[in-house]
ChimeraX commands (.cxc) that place a marker at each C-alpha (Angstrom):
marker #1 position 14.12,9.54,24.53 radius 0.5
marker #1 position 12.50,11.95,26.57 radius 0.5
marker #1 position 8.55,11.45,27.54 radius 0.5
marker #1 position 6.43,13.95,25.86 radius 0.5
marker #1 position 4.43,14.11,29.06 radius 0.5
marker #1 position 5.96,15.11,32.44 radius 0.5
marker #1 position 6.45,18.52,34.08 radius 0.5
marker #1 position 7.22,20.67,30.68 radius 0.5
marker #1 position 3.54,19.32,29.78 radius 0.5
marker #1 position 1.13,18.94,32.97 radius 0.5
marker #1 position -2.05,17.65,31.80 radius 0.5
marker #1 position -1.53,16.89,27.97 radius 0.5
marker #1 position -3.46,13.89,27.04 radius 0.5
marker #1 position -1.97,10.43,25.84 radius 0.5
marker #1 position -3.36,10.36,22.63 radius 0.5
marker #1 position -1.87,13.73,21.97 radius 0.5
marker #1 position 1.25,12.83,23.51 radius 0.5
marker #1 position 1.75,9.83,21.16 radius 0.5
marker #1 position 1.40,12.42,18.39 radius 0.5
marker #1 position 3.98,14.87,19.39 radius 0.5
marker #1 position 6.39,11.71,20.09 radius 0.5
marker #1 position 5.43,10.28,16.63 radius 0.5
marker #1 position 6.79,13.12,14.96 radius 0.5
marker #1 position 9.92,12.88,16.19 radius 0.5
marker #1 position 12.41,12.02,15.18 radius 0.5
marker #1 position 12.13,12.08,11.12 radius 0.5
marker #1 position 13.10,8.90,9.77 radius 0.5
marker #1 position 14.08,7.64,6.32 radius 0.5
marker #1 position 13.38,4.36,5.43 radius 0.5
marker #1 position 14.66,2.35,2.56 radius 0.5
marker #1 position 12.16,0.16,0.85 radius 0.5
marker #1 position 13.59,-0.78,-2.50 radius 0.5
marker #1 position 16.28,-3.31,-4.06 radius 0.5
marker #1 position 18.19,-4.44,-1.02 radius 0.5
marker #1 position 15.69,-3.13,1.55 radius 0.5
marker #1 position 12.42,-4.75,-0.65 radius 0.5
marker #1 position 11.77,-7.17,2.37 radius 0.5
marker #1 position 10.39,-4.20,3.80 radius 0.5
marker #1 position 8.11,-4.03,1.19 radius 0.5
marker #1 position 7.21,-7.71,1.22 radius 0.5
marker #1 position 6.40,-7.73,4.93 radius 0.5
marker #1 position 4.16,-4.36,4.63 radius 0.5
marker #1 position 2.35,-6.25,1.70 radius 0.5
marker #1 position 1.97,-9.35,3.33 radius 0.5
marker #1 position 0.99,-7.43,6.44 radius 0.5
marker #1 position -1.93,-5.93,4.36 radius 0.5
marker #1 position -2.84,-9.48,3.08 radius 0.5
marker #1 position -3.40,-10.85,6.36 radius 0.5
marker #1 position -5.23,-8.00,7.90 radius 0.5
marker #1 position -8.48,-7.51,5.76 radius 0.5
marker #1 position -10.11,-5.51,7.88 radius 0.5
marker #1 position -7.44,-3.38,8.62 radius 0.5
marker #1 position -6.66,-2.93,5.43 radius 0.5
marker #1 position -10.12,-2.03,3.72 radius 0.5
marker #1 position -9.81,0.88,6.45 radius 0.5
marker #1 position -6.82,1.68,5.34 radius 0.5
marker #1 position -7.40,2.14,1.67 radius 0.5
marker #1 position -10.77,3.75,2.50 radius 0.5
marker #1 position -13.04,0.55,1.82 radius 0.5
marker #1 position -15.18,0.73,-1.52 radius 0.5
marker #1 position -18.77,1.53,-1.68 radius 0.5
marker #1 position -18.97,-0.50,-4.80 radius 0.5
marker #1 position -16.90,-3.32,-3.14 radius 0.5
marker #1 position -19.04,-3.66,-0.32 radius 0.5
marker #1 position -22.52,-4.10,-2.29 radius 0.5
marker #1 position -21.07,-6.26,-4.98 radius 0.5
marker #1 position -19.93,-8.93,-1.89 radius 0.5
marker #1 position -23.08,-8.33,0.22 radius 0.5
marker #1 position -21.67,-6.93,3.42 radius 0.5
marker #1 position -21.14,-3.21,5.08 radius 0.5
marker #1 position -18.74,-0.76,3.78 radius 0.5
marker #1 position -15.54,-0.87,6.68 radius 0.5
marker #1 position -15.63,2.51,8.42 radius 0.5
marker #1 position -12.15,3.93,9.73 radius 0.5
marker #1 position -13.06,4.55,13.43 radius 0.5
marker #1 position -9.22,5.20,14.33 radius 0.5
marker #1 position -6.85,7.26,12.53 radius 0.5
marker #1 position -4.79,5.54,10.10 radius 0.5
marker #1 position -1.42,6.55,12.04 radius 0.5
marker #1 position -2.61,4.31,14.77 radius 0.5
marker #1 position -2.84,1.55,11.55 radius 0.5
marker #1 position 1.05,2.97,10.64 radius 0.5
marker #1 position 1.88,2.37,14.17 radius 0.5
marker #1 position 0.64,-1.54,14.18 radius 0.5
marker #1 position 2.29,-2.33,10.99 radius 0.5
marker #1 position 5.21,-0.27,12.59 radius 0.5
marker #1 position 5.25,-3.16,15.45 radius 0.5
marker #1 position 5.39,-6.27,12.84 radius 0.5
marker #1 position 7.17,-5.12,10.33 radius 0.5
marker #1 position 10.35,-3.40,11.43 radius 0.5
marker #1 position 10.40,-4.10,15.16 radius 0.5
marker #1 position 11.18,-7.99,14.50 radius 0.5
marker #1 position 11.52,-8.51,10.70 radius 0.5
marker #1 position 14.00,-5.90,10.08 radius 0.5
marker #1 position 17.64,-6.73,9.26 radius 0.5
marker #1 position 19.23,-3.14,10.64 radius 0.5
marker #1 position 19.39,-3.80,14.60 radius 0.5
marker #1 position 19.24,0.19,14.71 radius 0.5
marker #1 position 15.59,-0.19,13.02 radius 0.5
marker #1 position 14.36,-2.84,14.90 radius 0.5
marker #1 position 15.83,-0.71,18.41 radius 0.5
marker #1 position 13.67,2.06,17.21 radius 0.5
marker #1 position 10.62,0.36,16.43 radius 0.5
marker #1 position 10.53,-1.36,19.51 radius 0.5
marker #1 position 11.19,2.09,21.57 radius 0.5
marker #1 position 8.68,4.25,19.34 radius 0.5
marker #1 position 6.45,2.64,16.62 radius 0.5
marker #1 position 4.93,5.72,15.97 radius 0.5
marker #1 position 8.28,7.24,14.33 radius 0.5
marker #1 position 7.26,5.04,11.30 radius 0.5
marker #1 position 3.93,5.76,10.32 radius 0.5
marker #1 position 5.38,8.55,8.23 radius 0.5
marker #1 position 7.62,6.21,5.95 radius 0.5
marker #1 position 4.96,3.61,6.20 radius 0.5
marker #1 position 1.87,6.70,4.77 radius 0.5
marker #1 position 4.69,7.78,2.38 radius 0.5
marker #1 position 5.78,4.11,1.12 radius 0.5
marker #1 position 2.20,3.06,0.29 radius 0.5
marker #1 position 1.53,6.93,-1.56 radius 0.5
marker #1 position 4.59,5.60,-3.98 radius 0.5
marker #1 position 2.90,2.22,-3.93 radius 0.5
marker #1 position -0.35,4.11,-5.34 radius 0.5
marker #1 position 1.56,5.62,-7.39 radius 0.5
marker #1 position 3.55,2.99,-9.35 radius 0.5
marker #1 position 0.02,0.93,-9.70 radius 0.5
marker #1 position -1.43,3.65,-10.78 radius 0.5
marker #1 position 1.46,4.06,-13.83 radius 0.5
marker #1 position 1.38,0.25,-15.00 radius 0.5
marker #1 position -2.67,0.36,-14.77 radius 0.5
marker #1 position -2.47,2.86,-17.22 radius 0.5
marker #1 position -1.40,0.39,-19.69 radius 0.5
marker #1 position -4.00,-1.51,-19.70 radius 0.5
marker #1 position -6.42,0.23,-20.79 radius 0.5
marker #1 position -10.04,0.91,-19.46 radius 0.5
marker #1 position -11.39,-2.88,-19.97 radius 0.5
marker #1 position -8.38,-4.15,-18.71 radius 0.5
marker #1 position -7.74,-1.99,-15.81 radius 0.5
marker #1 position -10.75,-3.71,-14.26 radius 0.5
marker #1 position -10.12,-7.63,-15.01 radius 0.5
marker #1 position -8.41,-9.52,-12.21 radius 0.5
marker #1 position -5.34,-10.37,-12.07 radius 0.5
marker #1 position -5.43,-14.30,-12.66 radius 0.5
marker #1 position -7.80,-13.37,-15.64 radius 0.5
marker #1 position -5.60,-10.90,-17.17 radius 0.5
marker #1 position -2.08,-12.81,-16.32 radius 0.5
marker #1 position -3.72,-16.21,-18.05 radius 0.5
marker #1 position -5.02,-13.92,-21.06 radius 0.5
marker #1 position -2.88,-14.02,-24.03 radius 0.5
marker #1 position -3.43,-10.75,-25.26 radius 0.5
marker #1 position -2.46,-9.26,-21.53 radius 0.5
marker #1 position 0.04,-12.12,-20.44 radius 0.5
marker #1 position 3.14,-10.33,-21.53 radius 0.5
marker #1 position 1.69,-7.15,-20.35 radius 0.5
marker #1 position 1.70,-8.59,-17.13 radius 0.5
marker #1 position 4.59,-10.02,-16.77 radius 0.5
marker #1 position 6.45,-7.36,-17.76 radius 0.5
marker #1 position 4.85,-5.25,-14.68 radius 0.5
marker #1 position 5.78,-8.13,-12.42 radius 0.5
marker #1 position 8.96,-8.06,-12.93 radius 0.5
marker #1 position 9.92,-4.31,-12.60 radius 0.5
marker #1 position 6.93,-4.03,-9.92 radius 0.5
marker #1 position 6.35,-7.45,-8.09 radius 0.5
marker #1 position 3.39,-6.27,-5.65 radius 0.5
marker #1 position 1.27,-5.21,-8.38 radius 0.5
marker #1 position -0.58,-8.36,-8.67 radius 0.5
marker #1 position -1.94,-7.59,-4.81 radius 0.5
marker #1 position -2.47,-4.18,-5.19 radius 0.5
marker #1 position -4.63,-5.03,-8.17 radius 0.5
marker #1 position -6.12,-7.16,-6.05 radius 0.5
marker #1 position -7.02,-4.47,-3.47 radius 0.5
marker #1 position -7.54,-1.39,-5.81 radius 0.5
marker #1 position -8.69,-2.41,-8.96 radius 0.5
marker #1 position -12.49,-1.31,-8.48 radius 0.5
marker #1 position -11.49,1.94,-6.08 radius 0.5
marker #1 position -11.48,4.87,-7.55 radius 0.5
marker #1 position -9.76,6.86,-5.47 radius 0.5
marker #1 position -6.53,3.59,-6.61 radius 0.5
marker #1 position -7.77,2.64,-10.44 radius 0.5
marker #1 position -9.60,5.57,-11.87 radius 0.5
marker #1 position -8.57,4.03,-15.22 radius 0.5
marker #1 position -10.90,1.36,-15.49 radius 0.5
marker #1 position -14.30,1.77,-16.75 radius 0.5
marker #1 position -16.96,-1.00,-18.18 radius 0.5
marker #1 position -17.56,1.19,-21.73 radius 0.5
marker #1 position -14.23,0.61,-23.38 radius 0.5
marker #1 position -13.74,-2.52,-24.83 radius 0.5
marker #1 position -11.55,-2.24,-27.46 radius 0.5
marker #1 position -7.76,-2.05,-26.63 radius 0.5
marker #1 position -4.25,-2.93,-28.18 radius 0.5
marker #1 position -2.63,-4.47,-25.12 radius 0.5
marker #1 position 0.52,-5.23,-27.07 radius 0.5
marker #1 position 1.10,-2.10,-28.55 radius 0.5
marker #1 position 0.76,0.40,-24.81 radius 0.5
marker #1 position 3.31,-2.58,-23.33 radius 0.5
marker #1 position 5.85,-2.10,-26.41 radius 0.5
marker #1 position 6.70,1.45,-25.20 radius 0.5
marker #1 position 7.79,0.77,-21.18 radius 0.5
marker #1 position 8.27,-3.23,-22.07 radius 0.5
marker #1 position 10.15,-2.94,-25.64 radius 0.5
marker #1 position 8.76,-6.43,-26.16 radius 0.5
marker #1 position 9.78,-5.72,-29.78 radius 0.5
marker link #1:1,2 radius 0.2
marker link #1:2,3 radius 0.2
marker link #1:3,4 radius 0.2
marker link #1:4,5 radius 0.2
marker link #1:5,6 radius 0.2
marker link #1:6,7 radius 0.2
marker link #1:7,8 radius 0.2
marker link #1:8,9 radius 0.2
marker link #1:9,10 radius 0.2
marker link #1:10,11 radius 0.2
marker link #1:11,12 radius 0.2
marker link #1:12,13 radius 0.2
marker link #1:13,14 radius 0.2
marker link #1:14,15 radius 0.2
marker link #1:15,16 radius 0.2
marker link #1:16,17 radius 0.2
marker link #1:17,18 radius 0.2
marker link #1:18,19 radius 0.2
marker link #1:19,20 radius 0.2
marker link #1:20,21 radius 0.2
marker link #1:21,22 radius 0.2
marker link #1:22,23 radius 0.2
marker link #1:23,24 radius 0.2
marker link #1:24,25 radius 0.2
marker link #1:25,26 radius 0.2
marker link #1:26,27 radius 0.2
marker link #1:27,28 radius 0.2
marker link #1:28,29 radius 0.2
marker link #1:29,30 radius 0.2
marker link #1:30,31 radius 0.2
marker link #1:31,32 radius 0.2
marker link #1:32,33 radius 0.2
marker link #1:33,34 radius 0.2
marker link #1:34,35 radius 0.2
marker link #1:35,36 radius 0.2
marker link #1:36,37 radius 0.2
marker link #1:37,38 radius 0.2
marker link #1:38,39 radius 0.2
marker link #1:39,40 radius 0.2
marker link #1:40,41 radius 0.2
marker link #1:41,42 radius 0.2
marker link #1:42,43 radius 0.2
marker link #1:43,44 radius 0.2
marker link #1:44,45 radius 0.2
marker link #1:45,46 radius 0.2
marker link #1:46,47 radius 0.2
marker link #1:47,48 radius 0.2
marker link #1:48,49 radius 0.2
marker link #1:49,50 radius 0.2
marker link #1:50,51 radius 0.2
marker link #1:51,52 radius 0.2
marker link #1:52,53 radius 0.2
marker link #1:53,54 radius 0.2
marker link #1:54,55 radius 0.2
marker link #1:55,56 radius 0.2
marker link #1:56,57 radius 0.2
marker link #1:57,58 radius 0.2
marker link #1:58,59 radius 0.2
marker link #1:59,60 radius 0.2
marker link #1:60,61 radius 0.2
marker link #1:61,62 radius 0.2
marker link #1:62,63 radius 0.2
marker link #1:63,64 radius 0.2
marker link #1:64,65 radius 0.2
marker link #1:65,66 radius 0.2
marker link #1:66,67 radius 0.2
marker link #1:67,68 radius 0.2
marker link #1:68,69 radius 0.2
marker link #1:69,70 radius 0.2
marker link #1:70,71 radius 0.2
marker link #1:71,72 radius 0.2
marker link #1:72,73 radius 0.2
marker link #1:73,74 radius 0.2
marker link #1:74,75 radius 0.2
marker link #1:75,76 radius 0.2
marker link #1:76,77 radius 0.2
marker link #1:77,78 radius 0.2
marker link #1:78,79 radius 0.2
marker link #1:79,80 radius 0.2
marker link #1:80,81 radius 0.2
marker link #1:81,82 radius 0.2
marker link #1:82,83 radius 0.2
marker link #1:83,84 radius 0.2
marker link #1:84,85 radius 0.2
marker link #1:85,86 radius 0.2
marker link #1:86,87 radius 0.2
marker link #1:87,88 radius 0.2
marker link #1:88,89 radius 0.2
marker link #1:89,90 radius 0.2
marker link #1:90,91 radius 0.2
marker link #1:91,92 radius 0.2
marker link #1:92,93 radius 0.2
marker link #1:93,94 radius 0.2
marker link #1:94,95 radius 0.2
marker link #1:95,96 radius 0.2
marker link #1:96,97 radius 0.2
marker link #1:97,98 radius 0.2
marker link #1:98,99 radius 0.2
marker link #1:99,100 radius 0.2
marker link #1:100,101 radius 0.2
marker link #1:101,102 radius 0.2
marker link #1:102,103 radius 0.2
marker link #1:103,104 radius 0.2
marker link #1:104,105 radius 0.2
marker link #1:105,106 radius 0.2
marker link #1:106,107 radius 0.2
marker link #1:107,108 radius 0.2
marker link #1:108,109 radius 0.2
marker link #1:109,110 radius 0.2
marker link #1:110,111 radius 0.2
marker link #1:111,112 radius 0.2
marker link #1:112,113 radius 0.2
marker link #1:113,114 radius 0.2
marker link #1:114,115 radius 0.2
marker link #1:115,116 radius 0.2
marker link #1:116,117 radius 0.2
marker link #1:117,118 radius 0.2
marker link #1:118,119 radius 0.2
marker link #1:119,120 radius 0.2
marker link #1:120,121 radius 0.2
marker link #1:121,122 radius 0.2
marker link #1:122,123 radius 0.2
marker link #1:123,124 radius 0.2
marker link #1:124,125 radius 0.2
marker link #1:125,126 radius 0.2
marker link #1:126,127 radius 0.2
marker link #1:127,128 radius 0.2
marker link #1:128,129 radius 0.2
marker link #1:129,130 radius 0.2
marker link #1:130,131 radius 0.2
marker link #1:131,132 radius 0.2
marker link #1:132,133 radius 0.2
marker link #1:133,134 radius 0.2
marker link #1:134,135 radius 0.2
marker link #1:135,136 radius 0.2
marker link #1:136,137 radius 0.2
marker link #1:137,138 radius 0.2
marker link #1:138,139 radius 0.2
marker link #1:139,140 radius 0.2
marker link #1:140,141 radius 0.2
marker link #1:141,142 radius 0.2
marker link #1:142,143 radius 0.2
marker link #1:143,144 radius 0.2
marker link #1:144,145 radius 0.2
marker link #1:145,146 radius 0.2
marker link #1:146,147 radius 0.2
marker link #1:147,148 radius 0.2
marker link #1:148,149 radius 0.2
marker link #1:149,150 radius 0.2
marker link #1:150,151 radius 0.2
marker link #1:151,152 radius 0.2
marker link #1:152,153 radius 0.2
marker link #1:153,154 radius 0.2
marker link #1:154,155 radius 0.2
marker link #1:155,156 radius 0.2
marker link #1:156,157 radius 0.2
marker link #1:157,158 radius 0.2
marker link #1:158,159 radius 0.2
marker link #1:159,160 radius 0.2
marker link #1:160,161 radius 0.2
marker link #1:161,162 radius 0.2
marker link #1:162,163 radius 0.2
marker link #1:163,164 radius 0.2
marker link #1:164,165 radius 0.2
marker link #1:165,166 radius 0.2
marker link #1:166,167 radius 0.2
marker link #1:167,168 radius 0.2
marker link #1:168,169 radius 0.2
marker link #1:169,170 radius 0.2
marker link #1:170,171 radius 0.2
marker link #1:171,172 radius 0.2
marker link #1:172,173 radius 0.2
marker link #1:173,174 radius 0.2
marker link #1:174,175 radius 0.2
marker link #1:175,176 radius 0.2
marker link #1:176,177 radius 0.2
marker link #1:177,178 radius 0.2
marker link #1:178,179 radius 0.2
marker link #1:179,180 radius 0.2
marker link #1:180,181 radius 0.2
marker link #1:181,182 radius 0.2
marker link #1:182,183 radius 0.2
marker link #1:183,184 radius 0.2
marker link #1:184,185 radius 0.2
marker link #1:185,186 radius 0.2
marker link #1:186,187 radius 0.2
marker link #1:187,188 radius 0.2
marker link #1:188,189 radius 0.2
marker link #1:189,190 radius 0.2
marker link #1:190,191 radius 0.2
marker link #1:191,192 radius 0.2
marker link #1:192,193 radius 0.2
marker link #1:193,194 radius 0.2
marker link #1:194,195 radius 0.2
marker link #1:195,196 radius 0.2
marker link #1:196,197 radius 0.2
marker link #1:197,198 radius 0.2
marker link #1:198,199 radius 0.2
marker link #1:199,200 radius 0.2
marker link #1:200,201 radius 0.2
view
């Protein structure tokens, strides 16, 4: 692949050269069912970069206070975050020798997939949190998987969407992730909201 800087581009700055090189080519990316190693590695990448990842999902105020430190500010953009995960995730751990060729040449091809995989990520957690209810929304996961009025609940979600225990682990006090949860409701029927997308009947 061609360098974005050179003669066509006399004095154009690195940073904005990785840009216009990160944009292309478009790349889709499969993350599900066969390909949900990809997924496993991007969570697991999350997992063992805290700081990273507090940046990354825009650290909470809230969060912050309740564990008695600063609130992580994002002092690089989060593509240059894509392009790191980029590096571990797909450039060794990959099974398609084409994706692993690619992400060796040019991480910054996959910060797109990676922005758009973890936007379907929010997504999906923010469907199954749904169920839960207000009170619920905001237990933690151990608490809510060993409760027996949540258990099958849980369980149920795990199996259809296996990272949701970590995500609720991340998100489950951010707004901008769990705007369902809320300390005034206490009253829910867990069973009957998991009958409908469960049909634990």
């Amino acid at each position: 692949m061609a360098s974005a800087t050179g003669p066509g581009s006399p004095g154009l700055p690195s940073s904005q050269s990785a840009k216009s090189v990160a944009k292309q080519p478009n790349i889709r990316i499969q993350w599900e069912k066969a390909h949900a190693a990809r997924t496993d590695r991007l969570i697991e990448w999350c997992k063992t970069h805290e700081a990273a990842r507090k940046k990354l999902f825009s650290d909470s105020t809230q969060d912050a206070r309740e564990e008695g430190r600063s609130k992580q500010q994002l002092r690089h953009g989060k593509n240059d975050i894509y392009v790191e995960i980029a590096k571990v995730i797909f450039s060794a751990g990959d099974e398609s020798v084409e994706i692993r060729a690619l992400a060796q040449d040019n991480p910054g091809i996959f910060a797109g997939p990676i922005r758009s995989r973890l936007d379907v990520l929010k997504q999906k957690y923010r469907k199954y949190i749904a169920l839960l209810g207000q009170t619920g929304a905001g237990r933690t996961y151990d608490d809510l998987a060993s409760n027996t009025s949540t258990k099958n609940i849980i369980d149920g979600i795990q199996k259809e969407f296996p990272w949701w225990g970590d995500l609720h682990g991340w998100w489950r006090t951010n707004p901008a992730y769990n705007s369902t949860w809320s300390g005034a409701d206490s009253g829910q029927n867990f069973a009957a909201r998991a009958v409908g997308l469960f049909k634990l009947r």
